[in-house]
C-alpha positions as CSV (number, residue, x, y, z in Angstrom):
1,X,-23.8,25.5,-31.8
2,X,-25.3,24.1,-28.7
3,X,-24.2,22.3,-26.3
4,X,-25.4,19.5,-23.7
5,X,-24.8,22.0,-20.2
6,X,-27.0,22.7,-17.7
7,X,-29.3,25.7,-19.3
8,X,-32.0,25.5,-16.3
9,X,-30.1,26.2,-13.0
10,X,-32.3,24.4,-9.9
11,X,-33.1,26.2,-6.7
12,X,-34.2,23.9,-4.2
13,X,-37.2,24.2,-1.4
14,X,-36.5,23.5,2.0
15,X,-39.0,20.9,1.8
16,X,-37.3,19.1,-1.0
17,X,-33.9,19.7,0.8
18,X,-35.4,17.8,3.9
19,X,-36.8,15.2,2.2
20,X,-33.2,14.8,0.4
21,X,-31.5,14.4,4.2
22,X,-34.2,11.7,4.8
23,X,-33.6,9.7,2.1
24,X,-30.2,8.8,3.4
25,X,-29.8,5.4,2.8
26,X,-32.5,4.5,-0.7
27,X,-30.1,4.9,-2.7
28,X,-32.5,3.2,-5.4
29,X,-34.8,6.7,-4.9
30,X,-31.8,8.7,-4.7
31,X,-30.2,7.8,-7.6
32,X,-33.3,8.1,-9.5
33,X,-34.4,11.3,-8.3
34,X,-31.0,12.8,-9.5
35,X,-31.3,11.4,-12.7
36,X,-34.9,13.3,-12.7
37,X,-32.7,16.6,-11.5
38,X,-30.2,16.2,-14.5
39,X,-33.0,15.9,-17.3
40,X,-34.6,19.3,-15.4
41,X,-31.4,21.3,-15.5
42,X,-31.0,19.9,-19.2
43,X,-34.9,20.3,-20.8
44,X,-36.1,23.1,-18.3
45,X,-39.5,23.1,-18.2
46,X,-40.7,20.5,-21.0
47,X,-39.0,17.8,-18.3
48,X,-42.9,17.9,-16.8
49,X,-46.5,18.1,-17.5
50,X,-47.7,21.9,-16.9
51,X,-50.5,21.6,-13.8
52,X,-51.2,25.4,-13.5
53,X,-50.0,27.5,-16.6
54,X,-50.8,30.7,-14.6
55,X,-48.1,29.8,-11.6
56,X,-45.6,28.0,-14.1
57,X,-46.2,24.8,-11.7
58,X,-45.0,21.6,-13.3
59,X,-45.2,18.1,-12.3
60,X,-42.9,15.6,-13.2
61,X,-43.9,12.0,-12.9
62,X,-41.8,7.8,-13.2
63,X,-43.2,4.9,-12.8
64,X,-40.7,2.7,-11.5
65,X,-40.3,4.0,-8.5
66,X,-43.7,5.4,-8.6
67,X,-42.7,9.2,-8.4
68,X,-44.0,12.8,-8.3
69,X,-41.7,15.6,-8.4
70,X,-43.0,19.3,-8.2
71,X,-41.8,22.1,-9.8
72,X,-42.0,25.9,-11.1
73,X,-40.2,27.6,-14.1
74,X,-39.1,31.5,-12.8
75,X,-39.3,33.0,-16.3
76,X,-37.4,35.9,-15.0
77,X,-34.4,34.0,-14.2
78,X,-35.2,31.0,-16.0
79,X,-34.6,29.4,-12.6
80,X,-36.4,25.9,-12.1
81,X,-37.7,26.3,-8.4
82,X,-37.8,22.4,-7.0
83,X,-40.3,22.3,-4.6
84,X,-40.8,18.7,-3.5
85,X,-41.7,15.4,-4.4
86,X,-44.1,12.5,-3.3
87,X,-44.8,8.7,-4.2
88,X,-47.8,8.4,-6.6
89,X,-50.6,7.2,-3.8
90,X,-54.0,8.4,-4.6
91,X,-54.8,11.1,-6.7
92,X,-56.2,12.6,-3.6
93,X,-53.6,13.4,-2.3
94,X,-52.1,14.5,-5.5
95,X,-54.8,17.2,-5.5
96,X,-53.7,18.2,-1.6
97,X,-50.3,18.3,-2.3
98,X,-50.9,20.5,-5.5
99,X,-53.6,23.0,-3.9
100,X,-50.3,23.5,-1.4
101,X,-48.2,24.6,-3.5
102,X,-50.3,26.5,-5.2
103,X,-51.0,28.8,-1.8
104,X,-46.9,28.5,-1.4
105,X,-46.7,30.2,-4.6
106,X,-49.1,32.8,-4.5
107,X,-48.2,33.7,-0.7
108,X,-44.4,33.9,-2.1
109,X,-45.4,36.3,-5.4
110,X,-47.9,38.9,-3.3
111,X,-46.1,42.4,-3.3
């Protein structure tokens, strides 16, 4: 039988966490952003769109408020690794913001 708990647990980035603290007072963005967190922790990795299938790097995308949240699926833990997120601009800066995670992630996975 399964049940409707939290099968993904979420570790969180220190640039995510900062972001977080900044956001103080949205509550709008917030709100929303938690509600993104719940349906991570709840559909693991099928909550996003699969940007780099080599890193496990997922993006996770809203409309209203225009958001971008980054993450990666740890198979070996079957953590979800939050990394941070970003309002949809340009996708020029998508492409920045992606080709820095990427390094993050390799740099993080050398031996």
């Amino acid at each position: 039988m399964a049940t409707m708990s939290a099968n993904y647990p979420l570790v969180f980035d220190e640039v995510i966490l900062s972001q977080l603290k900044k956001l103080g007072e949205d509550k709008h963005v917030r709100t929303f952003i938690t509600k993104m967190f719940d349906r991570m922790e709840l559909l693991g990795p099928r909550a996003g769109e699969l940007i780099d299938g080599q890193l496990g790097l997922y993006e996770m995308k809203s409309m209203h408020p225009p958001i971008r949240l980054y993450y990666r699926h740890v198979r070996e833990t079957n953590e979800l690794e939050v990394f941070e997120y970003e309002m949809k601009t340009s996708p020029k800066k998508q492409k920045k913001t992606i080709g820095i995670l990427r390094h993050k992630i390799r740099s993080r996975d050398r031996p």
